[in-house]
C-alpha positions in Angstrom: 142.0 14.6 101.4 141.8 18.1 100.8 138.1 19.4 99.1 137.5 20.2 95.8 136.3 23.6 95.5 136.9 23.8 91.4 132.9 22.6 91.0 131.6 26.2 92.7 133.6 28.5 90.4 131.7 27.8 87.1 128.4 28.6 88.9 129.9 31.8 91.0 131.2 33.3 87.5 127.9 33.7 85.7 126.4 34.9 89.0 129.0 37.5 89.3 128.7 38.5 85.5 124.7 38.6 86.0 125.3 41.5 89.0 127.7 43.4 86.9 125.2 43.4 83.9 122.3 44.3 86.2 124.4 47.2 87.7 126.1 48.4 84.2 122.4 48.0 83.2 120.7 49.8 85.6 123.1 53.0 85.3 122.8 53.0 81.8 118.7 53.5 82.3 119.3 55.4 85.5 121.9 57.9 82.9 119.5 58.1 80.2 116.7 58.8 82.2 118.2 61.6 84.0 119.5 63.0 80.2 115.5 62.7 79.0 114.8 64.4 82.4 116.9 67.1 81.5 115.8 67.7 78.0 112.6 67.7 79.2 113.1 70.7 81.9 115.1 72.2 79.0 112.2 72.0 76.5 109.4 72.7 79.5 111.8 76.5 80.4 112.4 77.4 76.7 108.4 76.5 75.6 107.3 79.0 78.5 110.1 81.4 77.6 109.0 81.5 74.1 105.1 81.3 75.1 106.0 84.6 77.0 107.4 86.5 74.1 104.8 85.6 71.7 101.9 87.1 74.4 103.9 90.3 75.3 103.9 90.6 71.2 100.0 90.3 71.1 100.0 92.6 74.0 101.8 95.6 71.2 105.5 94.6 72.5 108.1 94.1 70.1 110.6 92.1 71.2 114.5 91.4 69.7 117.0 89.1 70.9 120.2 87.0 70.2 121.0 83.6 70.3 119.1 81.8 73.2 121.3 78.9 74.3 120.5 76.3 77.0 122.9 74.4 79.2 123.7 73.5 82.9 123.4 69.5 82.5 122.8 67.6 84.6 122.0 69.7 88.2 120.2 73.1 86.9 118.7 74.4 83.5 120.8 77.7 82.0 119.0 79.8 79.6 120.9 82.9 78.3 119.6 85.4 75.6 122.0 87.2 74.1 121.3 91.3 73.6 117.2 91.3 74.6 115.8 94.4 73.7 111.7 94.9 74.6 109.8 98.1 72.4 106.3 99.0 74.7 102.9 100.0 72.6 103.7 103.4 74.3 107.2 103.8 72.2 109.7 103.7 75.1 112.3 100.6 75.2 114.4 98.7 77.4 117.7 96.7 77.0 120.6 95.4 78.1 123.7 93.0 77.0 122.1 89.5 78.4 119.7 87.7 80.7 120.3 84.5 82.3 117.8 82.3 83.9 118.3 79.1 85.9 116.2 76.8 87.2 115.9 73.1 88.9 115.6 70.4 86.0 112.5 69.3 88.3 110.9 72.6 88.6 112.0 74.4 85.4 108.9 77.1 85.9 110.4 78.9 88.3 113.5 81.0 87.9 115.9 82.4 89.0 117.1 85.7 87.2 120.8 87.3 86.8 120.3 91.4 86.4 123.3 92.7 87.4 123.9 93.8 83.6 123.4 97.2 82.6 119.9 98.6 81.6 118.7 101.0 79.3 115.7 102.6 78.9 115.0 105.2 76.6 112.2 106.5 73.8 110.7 108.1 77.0 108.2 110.5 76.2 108.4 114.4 75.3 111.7 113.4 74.7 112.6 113.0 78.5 116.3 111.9 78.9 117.4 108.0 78.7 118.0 106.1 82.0 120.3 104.0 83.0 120.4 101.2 86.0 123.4 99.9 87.1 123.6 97.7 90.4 126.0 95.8 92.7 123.7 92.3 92.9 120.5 92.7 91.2 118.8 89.1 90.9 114.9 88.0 90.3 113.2 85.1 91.3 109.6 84.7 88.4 107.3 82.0 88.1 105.7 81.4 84.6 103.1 78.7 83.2 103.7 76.9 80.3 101.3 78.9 78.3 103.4 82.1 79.4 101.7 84.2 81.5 103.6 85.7 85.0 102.4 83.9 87.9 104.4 85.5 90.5 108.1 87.6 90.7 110.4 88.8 93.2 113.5 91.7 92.5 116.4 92.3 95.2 118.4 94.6 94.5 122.0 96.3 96.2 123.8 99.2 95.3 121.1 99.9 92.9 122.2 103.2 90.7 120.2 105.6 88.2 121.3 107.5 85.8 119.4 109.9 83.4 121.3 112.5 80.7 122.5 115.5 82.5 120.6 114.8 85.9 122.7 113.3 89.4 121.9 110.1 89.9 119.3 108.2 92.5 120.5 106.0 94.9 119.4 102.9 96.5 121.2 100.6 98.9 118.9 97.8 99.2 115.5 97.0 97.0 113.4 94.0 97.4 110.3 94.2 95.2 107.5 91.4 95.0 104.6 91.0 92.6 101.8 88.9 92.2 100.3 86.3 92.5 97.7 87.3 90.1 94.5 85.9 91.4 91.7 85.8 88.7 88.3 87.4 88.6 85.9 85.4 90.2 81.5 85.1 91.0 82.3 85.8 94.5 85.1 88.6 93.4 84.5 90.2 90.3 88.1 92.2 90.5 91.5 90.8 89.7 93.5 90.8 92.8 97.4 91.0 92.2 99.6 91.7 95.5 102.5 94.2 95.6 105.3 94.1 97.9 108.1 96.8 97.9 110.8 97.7 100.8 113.6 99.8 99.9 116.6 101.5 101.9 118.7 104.5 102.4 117.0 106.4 99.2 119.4 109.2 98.2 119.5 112.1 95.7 120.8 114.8 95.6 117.6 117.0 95.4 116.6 115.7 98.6 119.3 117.8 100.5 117.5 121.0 99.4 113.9 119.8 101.5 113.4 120.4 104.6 114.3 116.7 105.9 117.8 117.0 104.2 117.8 113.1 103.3 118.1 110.4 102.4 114.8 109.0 102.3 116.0 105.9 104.9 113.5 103.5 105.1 110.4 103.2 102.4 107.8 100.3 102.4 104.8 99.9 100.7 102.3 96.3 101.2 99.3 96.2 99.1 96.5 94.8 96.6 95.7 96.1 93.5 92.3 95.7 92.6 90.6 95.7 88.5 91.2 94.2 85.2 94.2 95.8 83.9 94.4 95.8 79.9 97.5 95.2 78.1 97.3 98.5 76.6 99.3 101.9 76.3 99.4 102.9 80.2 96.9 105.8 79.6 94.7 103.9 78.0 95.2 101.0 80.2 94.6 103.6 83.6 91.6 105.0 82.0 89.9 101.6 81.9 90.9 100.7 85.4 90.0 103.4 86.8 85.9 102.8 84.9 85.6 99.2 85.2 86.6 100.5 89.3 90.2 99.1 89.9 91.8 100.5 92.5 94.8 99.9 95.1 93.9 99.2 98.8 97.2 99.6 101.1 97.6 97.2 103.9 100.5 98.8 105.1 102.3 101.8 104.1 104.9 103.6 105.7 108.2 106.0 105.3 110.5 107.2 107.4 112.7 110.4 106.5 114.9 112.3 108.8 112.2 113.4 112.0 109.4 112.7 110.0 107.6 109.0 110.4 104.7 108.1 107.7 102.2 104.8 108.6 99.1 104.8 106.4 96.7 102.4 105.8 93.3 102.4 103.3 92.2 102.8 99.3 93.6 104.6 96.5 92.0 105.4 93.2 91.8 107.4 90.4 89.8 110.7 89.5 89.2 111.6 86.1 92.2 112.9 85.3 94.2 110.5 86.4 95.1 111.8 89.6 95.1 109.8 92.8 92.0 110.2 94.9 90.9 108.8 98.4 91.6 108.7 102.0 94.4 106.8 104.2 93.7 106.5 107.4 97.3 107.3 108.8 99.7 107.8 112.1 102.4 110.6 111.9 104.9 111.3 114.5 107.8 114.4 113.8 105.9 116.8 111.9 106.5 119.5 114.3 110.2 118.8 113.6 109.6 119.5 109.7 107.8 122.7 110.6 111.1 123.6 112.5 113.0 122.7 109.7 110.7 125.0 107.2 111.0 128.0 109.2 114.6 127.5 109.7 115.3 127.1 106.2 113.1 130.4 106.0 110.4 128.4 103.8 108.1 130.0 106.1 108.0 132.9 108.5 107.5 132.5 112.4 103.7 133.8 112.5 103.2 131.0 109.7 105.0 128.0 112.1 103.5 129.3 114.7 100.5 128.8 113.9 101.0 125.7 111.9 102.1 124.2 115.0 99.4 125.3 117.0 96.8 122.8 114.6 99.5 120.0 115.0 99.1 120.3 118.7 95.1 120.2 118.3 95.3 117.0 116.3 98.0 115.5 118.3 99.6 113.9 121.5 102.7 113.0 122.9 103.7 109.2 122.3 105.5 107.3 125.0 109.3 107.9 122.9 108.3 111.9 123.9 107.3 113.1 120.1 104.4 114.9 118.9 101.8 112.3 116.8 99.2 112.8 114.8 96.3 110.2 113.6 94.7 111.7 110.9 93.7 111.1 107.6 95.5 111.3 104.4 92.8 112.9 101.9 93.6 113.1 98.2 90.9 114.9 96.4 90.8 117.5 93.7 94.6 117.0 92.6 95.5 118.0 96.3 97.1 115.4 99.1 96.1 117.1 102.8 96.5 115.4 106.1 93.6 116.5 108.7 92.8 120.3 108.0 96.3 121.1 106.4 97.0 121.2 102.8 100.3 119.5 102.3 100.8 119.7 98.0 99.9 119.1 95.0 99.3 116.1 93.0 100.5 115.4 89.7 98.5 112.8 86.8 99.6 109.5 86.9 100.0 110.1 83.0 99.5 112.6 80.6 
C-alpha cells in the first residue's frame, strides 16, 4: 500500500512561505538601511562642506558657487559644485568651472578631489598679470571635521602648466604636495605644529636656460614643520603676527638638484622684520665648482674672479667618494642676504610687501 504523503504538504507550505517572508523581509530592512546609510554620509559630506564655507567667510573669504548636487548611491558619495569662485581678504580670487568630491558612504570626511579643471587666479596685486593652471591629472585627497575645519590634505599633480598674461609658461611634470595635520597648541607646546610635504619634478621655464645651470630644475623636495599661530588674516598681516608671537619653519629635510649642482639642507627659518627670511641651514653641497665653470664660461665672471672663488670652495671642501667637490657649510640668511660659508650667494626678496 503505497504511503500517503498528502498530510506533509500543508505543514511544508507555510514553512516555505515563512522563509520567503523572512528573506523578502530581511532585504527590505537590509535595502532601507543601506538608503538611510547613504543619506546619512550624504548629509554628514554636505554639513562639513557647508561648515567649511561659512568659516572661510568669517575668515574675510567671499565665496560664490552653483548648484551643489549629491549622488553616487549606493557605493560612494558625489558632491559637485557648479562654477566655485573663492574672493581672499587680500582682493585676489580663484576659480574654475567645477569641483567634485567623492567619498565612501562610511567615511564621508575624507575626500577625494577631481582638479583637472582649469584654474584662474587673478586680482593679484599691483596689478600683476592673471594665472592660469592647467594639468593632465590633478586630484586631492582632504580630510575635514564636521564643524569644518582642514584636518589634513594631499595634491598630486602631472603635466602641471602655468600660465600668466604675456609671460612663457612654468612647467611641472610631476607634483605631490601634503599638508597638515594641524596639531593644536598645547601646555607642553605652546606653538601650532602643521607639517608640509612637497616633491616636485623636472621644473622647467624658460628663464632657467639663461642661468648658469641651463635647466630644468629636475628634482625639488622640501619636508618640514611650521611652527606659530597663524591668523586668518590678509597674508601681511597674518606674517607679521607669526613672525611676533615666534612662528617659524624648521626643515627636516630639504634638498634640490639642478644640472651639477646638488642642494641638502637641514635647520630653522624665520622672519626678520621686514619680512625677509632669516636663519641658518646647516647644509651639504656637492657641484658648485661646476656652477663656477659655468659663470665664467658664460662670462658672468672673469678668470681672476673663478679663480679665486674656487680657491674658497676648495678650503671648505673635499672630494666625496662619486669624485666631486662637496662642501658642508651653512646656509646663513641675514640682513636680506642668503650666503653659504664665507660667500655671498644673493639677495633676498620680502615674503610680502
Amino acid at each position: 500500500m503505497p504511503k500517503d504523503i498528502s498530510s506533509t504538504e500543508p505543514a511544508s507550505r507555510p514553512l516555505g512561505q515563512k522563509l520567503l517572508f523572512l528573506g523578502t523581509g530581511s532585504l527590505t530592512i537590509l535595502v532601507t538601511f543601506a538608503v538611510a546609510y547613504w543619506f546619512w554620509a550624504a548629509h554628514q559630506m554636505e554639513t562639513g562642506l557647508t561648515h567649511w564655507v561659512e568659516k572661510q567667510r568669517t575668515r574675510g573669504f567671499e565665496i560664490t558657487h552653483g548648484t551643489l548636487s549629491l549622488d553616487g548611491f549606493p557605493f560612494v558619495v558625489r558632491a559637485i559644485l557648479e562654477k566655485p569662485r573663492i574672493v581672499s581678504p587680500d582682493g585676489w580670487w580663484w576659480q574654475t568651472q567645477s569641483l567634485s568630491a567623492e567619498a565612501t558612504p562610511w567615511s564621508p570626511l575624507s575626500m577625494q578631489l577631481d582638479l583637472s579643471k582649469d584654474h584662474l587666479i587673478d586680482g593679484l596685486p599691483h596689478n600683476q598679470p592673471s594665472i592660469n593652471i592647467v594639468s593632465n591629472l590633478a586630484k586631492s585627497t582632504a580630510q575635514i571635521s564636521l564643524e569644518g575645519e582642514l584636518l589634513n590634505a594631499r595634491l598630486q599633480a602631472d603635466g602641471l602648466i602655468i600660465t600668466r598674461e604675456s609671460h612663457h609658461p612654468l612647467s611641472i611634470t610631476t607634483l605631490d604636495t601634503t599638508l597638515g595635520p594641524l596639531r593644536p597648541a598645547t601646555a607642553e607646546s605652546p606653538l601650532q605644529e602643521f607639517n608640509i610635504l612637497i616633491k616636485a619634478q623636472d621644473i622647467n621655464h624658460p628663464e632657467l636656460k639663461k642661468t648658469p645651470l641651463g635647466g630644468p630644475i629636475s628634482q625639488l623636495n622640501l619636508d618640514g614643520t611650521l611652527y606659530g599661530i597663524v591668523p586668518k588674516d590678509k597674508i601681511r598681516k597674518s606674517l607679521h603676527i607669526w613672525r611676533d608671537t615666534g612662528g617659524f619653519l624648521a626643515l627636516h629635510d630639504a634638498s634640490m638638484r639642478w644640472g651639477p649642482l646638488l642642494i641638502d639642507a637641514r635647520g630653522k627659518v624665520a622672519l626678520d622684520n621686514r619680512l625677509r627670511p632669516l636663519g641658518k641651514l646647516e647644509s651639504r653641497i656637492e657641484g658648485a665648482d661646476e656652477v663656477v665653470s659655468q659663470l665664467e664660461k658664460n662670462g658672468l665672471i672673469n678668470k681672476g674672479q673663478s679663480f679665486g672663488i674656487k680657491l674658497s670652495l676648495a678650503a671648505l671642501g673635499r672630494t666625496n667618494s662619486r669624485g666631486r667637490h662637496e662642501i658642508e657649510a651653512p646656509l646663513v640668511m641675514r640682513d636680506g642676504w642668503l650666503s653659504v660659508g664665507p660667500i655671498t650667494l644673493f639677495k633676498l626678496p620680502p615674503l610680502a610687501k
